[in-house]
N, C-alpha and C positions, 0 to 999 in steps of 0.2 A: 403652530403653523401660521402661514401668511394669513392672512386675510383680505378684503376684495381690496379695500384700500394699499395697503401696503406691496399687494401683488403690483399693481398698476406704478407705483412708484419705485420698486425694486430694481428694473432696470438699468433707470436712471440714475441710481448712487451706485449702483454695479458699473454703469462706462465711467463714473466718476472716479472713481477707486480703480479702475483699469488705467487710467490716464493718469492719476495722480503719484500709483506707486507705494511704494511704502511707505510716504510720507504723509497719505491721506491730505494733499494740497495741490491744488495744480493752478498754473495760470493759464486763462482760457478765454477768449472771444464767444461772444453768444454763436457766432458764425460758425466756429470754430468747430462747436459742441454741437449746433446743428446738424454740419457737415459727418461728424464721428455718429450720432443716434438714428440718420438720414431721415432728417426733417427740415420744415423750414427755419429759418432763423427766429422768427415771431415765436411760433410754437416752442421753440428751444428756451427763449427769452421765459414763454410763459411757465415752461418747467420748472426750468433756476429760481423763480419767484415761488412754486408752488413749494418745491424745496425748501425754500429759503423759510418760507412763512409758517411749514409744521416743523421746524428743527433739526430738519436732518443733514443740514449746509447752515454754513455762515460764508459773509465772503465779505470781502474787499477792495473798494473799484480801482482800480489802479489804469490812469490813463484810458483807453480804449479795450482793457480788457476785464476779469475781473479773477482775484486770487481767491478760489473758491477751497475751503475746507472741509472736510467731512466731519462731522457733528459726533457727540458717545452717540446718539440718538441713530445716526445713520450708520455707524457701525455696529449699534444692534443689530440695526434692521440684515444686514450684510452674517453677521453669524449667526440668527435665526434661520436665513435661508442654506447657510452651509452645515447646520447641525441637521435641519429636514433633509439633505442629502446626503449628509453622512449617514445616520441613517437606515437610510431606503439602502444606499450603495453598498455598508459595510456593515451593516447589521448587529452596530455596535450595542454591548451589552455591558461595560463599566466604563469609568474613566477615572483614572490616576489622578491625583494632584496632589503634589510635594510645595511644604512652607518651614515656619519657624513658627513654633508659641510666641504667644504675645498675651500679653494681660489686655483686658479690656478696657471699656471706660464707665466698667461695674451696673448697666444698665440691665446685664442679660439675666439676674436673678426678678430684678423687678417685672420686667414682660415674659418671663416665661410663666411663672406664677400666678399670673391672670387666670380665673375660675375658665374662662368660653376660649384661650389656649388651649389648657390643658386638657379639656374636653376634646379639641380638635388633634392633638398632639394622639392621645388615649384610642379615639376612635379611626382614626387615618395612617397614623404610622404602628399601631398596636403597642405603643408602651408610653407612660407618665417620665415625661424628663426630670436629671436631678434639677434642681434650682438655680442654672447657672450655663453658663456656655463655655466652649473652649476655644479662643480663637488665632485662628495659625493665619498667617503672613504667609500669602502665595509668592514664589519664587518667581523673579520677571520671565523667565522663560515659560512661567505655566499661567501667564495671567490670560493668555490668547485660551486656554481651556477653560479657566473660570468665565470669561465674559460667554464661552458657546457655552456652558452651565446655567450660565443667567438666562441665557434666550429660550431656553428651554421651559418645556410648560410643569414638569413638575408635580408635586402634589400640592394643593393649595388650600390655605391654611385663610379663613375669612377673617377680613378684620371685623368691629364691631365698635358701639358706640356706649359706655358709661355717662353718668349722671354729670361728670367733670371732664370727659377726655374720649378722643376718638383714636383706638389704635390701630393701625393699618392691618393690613392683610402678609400673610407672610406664604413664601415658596420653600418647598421642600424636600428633598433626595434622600431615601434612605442610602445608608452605607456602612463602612467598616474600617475600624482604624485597629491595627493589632486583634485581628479575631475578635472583637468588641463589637456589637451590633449598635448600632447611630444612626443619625441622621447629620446631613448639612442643611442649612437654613439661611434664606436668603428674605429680610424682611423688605417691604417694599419703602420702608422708610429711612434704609439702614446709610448709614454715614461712612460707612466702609466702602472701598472700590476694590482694594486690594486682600481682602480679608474672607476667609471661611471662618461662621459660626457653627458651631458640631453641639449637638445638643446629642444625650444619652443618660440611662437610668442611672448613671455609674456617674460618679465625681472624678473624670478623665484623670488629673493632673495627680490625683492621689492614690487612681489605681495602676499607672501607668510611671508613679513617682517623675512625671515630667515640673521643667522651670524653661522661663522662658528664654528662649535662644536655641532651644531645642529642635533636632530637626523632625517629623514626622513625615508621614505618608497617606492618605486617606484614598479610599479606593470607594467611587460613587457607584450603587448599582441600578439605582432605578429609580423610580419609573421618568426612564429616557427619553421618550417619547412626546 
């Protein structure tokens, strides 16, 4: 859900992304922007700086006006508040997303295996993952699902701190791929943008005899909210 900050700044990348279009770019006069949020120019000035300065815009002065960007950062912010109204409105209770297997980059045996994981894995989703991830390549058409996926609060998996290393905190959806009960797993550190990791008791790829290029379907069911 928003929060107070983010409420207060919601607005203002909502007229930006109105104005800008599918391109997430617009060129604009501060006047310009004042005139579209009906405020003064100053005030509008001081917005695009506030913008500017927590990452939710980049921009570019060009002349008297300036080519302002929309940020990943502000397009979070933009399908966090369209997933709290989907929702409230449509009282959704799964979501589809279609990819390709992909090998990984062999990391997801080592982090899943962590003792204060697996603990959280055991006591929050009710079952001990195999040792290992399975990760599908969302299809461009469904990546505008996976980012309303990311904004979503999820089950939340605490990171924690070792004698040598600090491992982040990870979010988490149960679900189900071929009647197979899973989860999806989104760490907060993850190097992926385009990628679903699917953790489950079962070593995916061997019970489903999947290779990669393969197409799947995973169906997320909760907790949506």
């Amino acid at each position: 859900m928003l929060n107070e900050t983010s409420f207060s700044i919601y607005p203002y990348v909502k007229a930006l992304k109105i104005l800008s279009g599918s391109k997430d770019q617009v060129l604009i006069s501060s006047s310009e922007f004042a005139s579209y949020i009906g405020t003064s120019q100053q005030n509008a000035s001081r917005i695009l700086l506030k913008l500017l300065s927590e990452g939710y815009i980049s921009r570019e002065v060009r002349n008297r006006k300036q080519l302002v960007t929309i940020t990943a950062k502000g397009k979070e912010l933009l399908e966090r508040e369209f997933s709290d109204l989907s929702l409230m409105l449509n009282r959704q209770e799964s979501i589809t997303v279609s990819g390709w297997v992909q090998s990984g980059l062999g990391e997801g045996r080592y982090y899943i295996s962590r003792k204060f994981y697996i603990m959280q894995f055991s006591e929050k989703l009710g079952f001990i993952p195999y040792l290992g991830t399975l990760n599908v390549k969302v299809k461009p058409e469904h990546e505008l699902i996976l980012r309303k996926l990311r904004s979503m609060e999820g089950i939340k998996i605490e990171g924690f701190i070792t004698e040598d290393r600090t491992f982040g905190g990870v979010k988490a959806f149960r679900a189900t791929l071929k009647d197979i009960n899973c989860a999806v797993i989104f760490p907060d550190r993850s190097v992926y943008s385009d990628v679903l990791e699917i953790i489950s008791t079962e070593y995916l790829r061997g019970r489903l005899n999947l290779k990669d290029g393969d197409e799947i379907t995973v169906t997320v069911t909760g907790p949506l909210a």
